[in-house]
C-alpha positions, 0 to 999 in steps of 0.5 A, a space after each residue: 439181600 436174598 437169604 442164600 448170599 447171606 447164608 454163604 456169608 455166614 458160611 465163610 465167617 463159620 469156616 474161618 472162625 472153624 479152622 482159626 480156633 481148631 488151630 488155637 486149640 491144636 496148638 494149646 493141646 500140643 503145648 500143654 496137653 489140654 484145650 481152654 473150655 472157652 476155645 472150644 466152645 468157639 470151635 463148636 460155635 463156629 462149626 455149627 455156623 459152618 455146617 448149617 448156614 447153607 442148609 437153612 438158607 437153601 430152605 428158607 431159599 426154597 420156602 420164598 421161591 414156593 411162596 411167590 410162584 403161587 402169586 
């Protein structure tokens, strides 16, 4: 598969995991006034697979595409 439907693959596991554990958190700092290390951990986990995915795909994307025009 090519590197982008994989980048935008990664892309949606990133936002979903992003927005399911910043709901978890939200809602235990509601409650008790403070969030498990290990949740946020996760928030910042999937955030960086939320944020990145693309970018480097769209490279990695790019890098092939100047690779195979020289051939």
């Amino acid at each position: 598969m090519r590197p982008l439907l994989w980048g935008t693959i990664w892309f949606i596991i990133g936002m979903v995991g992003w927005v399911i554990f910043s709901i978890i958190c939200g809602i235990s700092l509601g409650v008790s006034g403070e969030c498990s290390g290990i949740v946020l951990a996760l928030v910042y986990f999937f955030g960086l697979i939320f944020f990145f995915s693309l970018p480097i795909s769209i490279v990695i994307e790019v890098i092939k595409f100047v690779k195979n025009r020289g051939k």
